[in-house]
N, C-alpha and C positions, 0 to 999 in steps of 0.2 A: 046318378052314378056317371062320372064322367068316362067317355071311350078313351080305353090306353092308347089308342092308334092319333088321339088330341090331347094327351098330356106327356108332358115333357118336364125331366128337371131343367133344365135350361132350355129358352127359347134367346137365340143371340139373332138382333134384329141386322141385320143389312148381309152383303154378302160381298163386299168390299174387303180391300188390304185388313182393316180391323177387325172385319168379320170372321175371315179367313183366318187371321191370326189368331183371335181369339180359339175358332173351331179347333185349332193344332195343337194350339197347349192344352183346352177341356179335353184334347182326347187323350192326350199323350198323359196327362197329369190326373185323371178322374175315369177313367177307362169305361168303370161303369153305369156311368152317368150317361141317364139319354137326354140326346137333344137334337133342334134342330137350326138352322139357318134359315130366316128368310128374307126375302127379297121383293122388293114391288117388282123390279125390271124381269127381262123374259132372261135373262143373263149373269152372272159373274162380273165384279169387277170396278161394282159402283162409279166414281165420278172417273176413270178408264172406258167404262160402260156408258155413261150416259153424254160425254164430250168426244165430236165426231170432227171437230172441226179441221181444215185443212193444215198439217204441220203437228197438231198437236203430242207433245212430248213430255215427259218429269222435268220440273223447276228443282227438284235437289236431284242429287247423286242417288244410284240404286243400290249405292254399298250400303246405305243406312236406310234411305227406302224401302228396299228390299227386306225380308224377313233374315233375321238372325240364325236362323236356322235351317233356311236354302241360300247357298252363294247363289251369286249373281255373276253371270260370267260375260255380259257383254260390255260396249261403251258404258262410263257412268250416266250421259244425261241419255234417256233412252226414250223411242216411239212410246204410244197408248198401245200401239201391236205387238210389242214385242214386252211390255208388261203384261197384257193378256194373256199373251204365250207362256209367260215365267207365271201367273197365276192357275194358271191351265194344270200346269205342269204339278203346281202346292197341290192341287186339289187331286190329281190325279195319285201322285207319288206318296200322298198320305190318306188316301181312301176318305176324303171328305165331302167328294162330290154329292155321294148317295146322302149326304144329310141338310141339303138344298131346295128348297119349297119356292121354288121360282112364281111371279106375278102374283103375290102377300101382300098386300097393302096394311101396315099396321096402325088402323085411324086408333085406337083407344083400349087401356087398361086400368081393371079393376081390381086392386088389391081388399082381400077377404082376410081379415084378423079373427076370426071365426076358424077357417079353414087355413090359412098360412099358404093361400094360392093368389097371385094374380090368374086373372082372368083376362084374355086377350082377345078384340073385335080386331077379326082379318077382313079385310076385302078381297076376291080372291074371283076378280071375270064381275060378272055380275050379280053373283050371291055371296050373302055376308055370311061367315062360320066361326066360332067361338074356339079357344085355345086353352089350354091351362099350363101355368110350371107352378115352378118354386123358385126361380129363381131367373131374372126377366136383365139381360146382358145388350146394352144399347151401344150399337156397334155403327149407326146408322148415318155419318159423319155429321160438318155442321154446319152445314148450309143446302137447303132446299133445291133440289134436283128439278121439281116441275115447275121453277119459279128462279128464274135468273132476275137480277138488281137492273132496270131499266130507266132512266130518269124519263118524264113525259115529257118532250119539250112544243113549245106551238109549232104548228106545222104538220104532226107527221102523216097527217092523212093526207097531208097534200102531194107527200113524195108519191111520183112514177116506179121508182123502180122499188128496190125490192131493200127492206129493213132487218136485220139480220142477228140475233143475237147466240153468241159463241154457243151457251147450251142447248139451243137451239135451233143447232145446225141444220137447214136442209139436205139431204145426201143427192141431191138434185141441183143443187145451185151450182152454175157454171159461170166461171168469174172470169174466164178466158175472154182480154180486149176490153174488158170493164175498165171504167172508172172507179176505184173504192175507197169510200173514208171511214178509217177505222177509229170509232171514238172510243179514247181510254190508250194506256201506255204503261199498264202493269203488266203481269207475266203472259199472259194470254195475247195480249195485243204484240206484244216482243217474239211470240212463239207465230203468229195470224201472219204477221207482215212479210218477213222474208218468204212465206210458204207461195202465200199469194201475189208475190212480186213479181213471181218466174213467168208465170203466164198472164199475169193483169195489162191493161195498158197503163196502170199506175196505182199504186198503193200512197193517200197521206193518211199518218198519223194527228191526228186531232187531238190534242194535249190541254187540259186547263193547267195541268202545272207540271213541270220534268217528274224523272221516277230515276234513282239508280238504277244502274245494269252494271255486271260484273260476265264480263268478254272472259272467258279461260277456254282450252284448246277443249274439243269433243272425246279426245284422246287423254287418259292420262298416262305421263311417263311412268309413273313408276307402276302400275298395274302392268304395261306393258311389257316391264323388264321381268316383275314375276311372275308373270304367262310364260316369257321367253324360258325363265330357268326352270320349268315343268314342276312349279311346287304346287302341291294337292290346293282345289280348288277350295276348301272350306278354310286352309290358309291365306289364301288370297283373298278370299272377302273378307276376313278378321281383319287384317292389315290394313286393307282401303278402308274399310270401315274405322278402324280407328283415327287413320288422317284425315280424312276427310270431316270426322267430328274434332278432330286437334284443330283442323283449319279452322273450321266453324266458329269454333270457340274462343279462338285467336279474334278472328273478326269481328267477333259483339263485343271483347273485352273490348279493343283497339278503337271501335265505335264510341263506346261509351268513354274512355280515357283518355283519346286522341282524337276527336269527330273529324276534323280538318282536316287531316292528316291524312282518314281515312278518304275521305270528301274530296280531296284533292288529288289519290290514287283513280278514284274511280272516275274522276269527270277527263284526269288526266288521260286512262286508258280508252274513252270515246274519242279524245281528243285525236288520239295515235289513230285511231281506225279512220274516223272521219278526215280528217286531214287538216293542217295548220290554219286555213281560212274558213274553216266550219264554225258556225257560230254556237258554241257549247255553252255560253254564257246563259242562252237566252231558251235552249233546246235541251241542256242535259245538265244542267245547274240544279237541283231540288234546293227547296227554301227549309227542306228539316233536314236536321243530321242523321246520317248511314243507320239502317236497320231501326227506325221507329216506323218503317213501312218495309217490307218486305225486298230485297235486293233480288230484281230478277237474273235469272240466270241466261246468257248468251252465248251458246255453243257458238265455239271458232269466230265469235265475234259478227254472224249473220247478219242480225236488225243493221249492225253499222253498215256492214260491205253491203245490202242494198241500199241503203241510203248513196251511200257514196256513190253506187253506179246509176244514179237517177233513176232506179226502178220504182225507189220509194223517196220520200220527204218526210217532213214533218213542220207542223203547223202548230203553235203556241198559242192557244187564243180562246174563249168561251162562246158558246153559240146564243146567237138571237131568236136564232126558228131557222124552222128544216121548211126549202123549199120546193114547188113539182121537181127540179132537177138538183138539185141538190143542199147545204147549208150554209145559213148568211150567219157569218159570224161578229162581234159588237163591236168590232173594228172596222168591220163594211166591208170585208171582205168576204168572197164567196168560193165555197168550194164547190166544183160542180162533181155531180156524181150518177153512177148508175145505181150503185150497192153501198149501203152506209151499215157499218157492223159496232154494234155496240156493245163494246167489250169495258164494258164498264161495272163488271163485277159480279158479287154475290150477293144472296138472301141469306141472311143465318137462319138455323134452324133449332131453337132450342129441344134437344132428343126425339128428333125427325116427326115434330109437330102434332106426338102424340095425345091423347086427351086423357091426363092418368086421374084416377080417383083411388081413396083410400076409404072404405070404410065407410063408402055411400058421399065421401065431402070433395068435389073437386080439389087438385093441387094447384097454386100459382107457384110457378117452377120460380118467378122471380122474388121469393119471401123464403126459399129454402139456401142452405148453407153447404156450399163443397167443403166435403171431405175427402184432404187428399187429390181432389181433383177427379177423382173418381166415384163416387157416391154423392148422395144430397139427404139431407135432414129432412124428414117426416114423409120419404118412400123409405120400406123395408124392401128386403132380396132384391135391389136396384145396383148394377155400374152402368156409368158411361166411358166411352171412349171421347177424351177429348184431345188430339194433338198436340205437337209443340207447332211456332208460326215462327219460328227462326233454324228449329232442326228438323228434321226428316220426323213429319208423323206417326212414320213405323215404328218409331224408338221409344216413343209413350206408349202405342197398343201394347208392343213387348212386355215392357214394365207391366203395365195395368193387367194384362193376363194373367202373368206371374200374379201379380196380390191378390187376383179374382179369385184363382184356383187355392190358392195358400188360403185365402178368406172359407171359401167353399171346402175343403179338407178341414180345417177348425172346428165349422159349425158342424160336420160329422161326427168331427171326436167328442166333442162335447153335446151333441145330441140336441142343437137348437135349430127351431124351425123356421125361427124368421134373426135378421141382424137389420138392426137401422140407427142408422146415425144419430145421434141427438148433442146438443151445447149439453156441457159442464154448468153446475153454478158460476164456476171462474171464468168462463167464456163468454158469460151473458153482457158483459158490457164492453165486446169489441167491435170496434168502429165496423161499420159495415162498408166495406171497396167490394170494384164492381169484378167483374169474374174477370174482365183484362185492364189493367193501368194502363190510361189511356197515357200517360206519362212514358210510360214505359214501349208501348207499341197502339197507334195513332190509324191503322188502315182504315179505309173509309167504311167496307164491308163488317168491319168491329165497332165502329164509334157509331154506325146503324142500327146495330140489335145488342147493347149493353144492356136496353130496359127490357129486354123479356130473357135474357141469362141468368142464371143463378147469380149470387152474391159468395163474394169469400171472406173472410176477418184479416187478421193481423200477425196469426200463430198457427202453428202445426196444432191440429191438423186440418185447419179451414184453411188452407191455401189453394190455389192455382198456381203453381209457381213459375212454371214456362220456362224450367230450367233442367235442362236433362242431367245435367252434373248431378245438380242436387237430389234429384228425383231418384236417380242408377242408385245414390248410399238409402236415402229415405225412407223407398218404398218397400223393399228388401227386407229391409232391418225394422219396418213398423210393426208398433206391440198392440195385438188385435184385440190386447186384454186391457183397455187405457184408460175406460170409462167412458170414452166417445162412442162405442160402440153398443148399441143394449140389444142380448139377446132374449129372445125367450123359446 
């Protein structure tokens, strides 16, 4: 007999923006349903929680980051503290804290077709404790938290000082009068630099090939003018939230329609900050068109205005080997250093590296089929949370909660114990593409772990579609009675 105090209709894994979202709409929308949240960290707040590093802030706006259902009333690009706080606040204002199983390690689940239970191995300190639902909500994001993407290159035991990577912050490391080379020049590295520039003796950027950046003020105007005219705040985040997704949307069309056009706005506005004899050609030129890598974001234009003030540089080139004092790069050039920081990405994590079985048979997550983007062929009472990588993450959790619960009310009324995805006859001969078109979005940390991601087809409802337009009418309006779905 399993202990009530270990079984849960819903166990939603991480305790992240997803998680948290999730937790809001299963309470508000399922009342009666117990469940819990958990967590490996000692904390709230997932990759907020687990990235310490110096500067670190939101790469999109918090009018769409932020939950649909608490405004957000500070600047749009915002600290990891001051989303803490606006988390703090979700979990307080909506009585979800107390459903929080902090330091949960979730190595492995067993689904029982027998019993219509997963079965859940926590890690939890140093003894291991078993779980059960009905219904297992992977909230857990998608990329490896105790495992940041490090390249080995020759050398690095030979370095003196000290090797540093972003997820992996030390809260000890003192950069003040360093030398530091920060390799990588995506969002993280754009967010590291100016922070560390204030007190460094120098900050370069170490670049194998440019990155767009889109400089917009920290401030926006029109938020500003509707704080000014005292309209209720759940107004104001409707509104920002809407532009700021018109803008968005503006920008991938115009990428994909105009790439040059766009390509020439952006290298254009480094140009303005850097100054007429900056060499953009050769520093902030990318060799692929706008948004098949992710456009980082650059409050009031920062990364430029230290470059400009000689606090920081930027070096274009690929490394030979890292030496005792710093790296020789295959141009023969050397950067000397104290602190080399290697911001050079993520580990993906196919649903937080769990080890699922059905029915006594291991699953290979990469031979199952997304559905919707949120379920997979041959797990039962399975979602995932998997974001958009052009809009604000929060806007698929939204979504997908919404269908979680709509899915979970269904199988009430109609009295089924388990729902799992399965092909059509007529689906059996669609081309098998990878869970992201590399055509369509090219980042390194994607084109990395394509072979252990699930697979998508050609047609609703195997897609991934990575399009919130489509997703806002889609998901909504999906008919849970379609034949893709078999309950029993």
């Amino acid at each position: 007999m399993t202990d009530s105090q270990d079984h849960f209709d819903v166990l939603i894994v991480g305790a992240g923006m997803s998680g948290i979202d999730a937790a809001y709409h299963l309470s508000r929308t399922l009342p009666d349903m117990r469940f819990a949240m958990l967590d490996s960290k000692d904390s709230f707040g997932g990759t907020w929680h687990t990235h310490r590093f110096p500067g670190i802030r939101s790469d999109s706006d918090l009018y769409t980051f932020g939950f649909e259902w608490k405004p957000w009333t500070g600047v749009p690009i915002a600290t990891a503290d001051e989303i803490l706080r606006y988390l703090d606040e979700a979990l307080d204002e909506n009585d979800l804290r107390r459903h929080i199983r902090f330091g949960q390690t979730v190595r492995a689940a067993r689904w029982n077709s027998g019993t219509n239970l997963w079965t859940v191995t926590v890690e939890r300190g140093v003894e291991t404790v078993t779980l059960t639902c009905r219904f297992l909500w992977m909230c857990s994001g998608y990329y490896r938290h105790t495992q940041g993407y490090q390249p080995d290159w020759p050398g690095m035991g030979d370095f003196t000082g000290q090797i540093v990577h972003p997820q992996h912050w030390p809260q000890d490391l003192d950069h003040t009068g360093k030398r530091v080379v920060v390799i990588g020049s995506g969002a993280t590295a754009a967010t590291l630099i100016p922070a560390m520039a204030e007190t460094a003796a120098h900050v370069t950027m170490l670049q194998r090939s440019p990155t767009y950046y889109y400089p917009r003020p920290k401030r926006d105007e029109l938020a500003t003018t509707l704080q000014a005219l005292d309209i209720p705040q759940d107004w104001v985040h409707e509104i920002m939230r809407r532009k700021f997704l018109q803008d968005g949307k503006t920008m991938v069309r115009r990428s994909r329609e105009e790439p040059q056009a766009v390509a020439a706005e952006l290298i254009g506005a480094a140009q303005a900050y850097l100054g007429p004899d900056y060499d953009v050609a050769t520093h902030f030129t990318p060799s692929y068109r706008p948004w098949r890598q992710r456009v980082a974001m650059v409050p009031d234009g920062d990364l430029f205005v230290a470059i400009r003030s000689g606090q920081a540089s930027v070096v274009t080139d690929t490394i030979k080997r890292i030496t005792a004092t710093g790296i020789e790069l295959d141009s023969g050039q050397v950067l000397e250093a104290d602190i080399i920081v290697t911001a050079t990405g993520l580990t993906l994590s196919a649903l937080g590296d769990v080890a699922f079985q059905v029915d006594g048979a291991p699953v290979d997550l990469t031979q199952s089929w997304t559905h919707r983007g949120v379920m997979l062929t041959g797990l039962p009472n399975l979602a995932m949370v998997f974001g958009y990588l052009r809009t604000s993450w929060t806007m698929r959790a939204d979504l997908v909660s919404d269908y979680v619960c709509r899915l979970l009310a269904h199988m009430q009324d109609r009295g089924a114990a388990s729902v799992t995805p399965a092909l059509r006859d007529t689906d059996r001969d669609m081309p098998v593409r990878p869970w992201i078109d590399p055509e369509n979005f090219n980042a390194g940390y994607i084109l990395r772990a394509l072979d252990v991601m699930p697979r998508q087809g050609d047609r609703q409802p195997w897609l991934m579609t990575q399009d919130y337009f489509d997703d806002r009418i889609t998901l909504p309006a999906a008919n849970l009675e379609d034949g893709t779905l078999v309950y029993r």
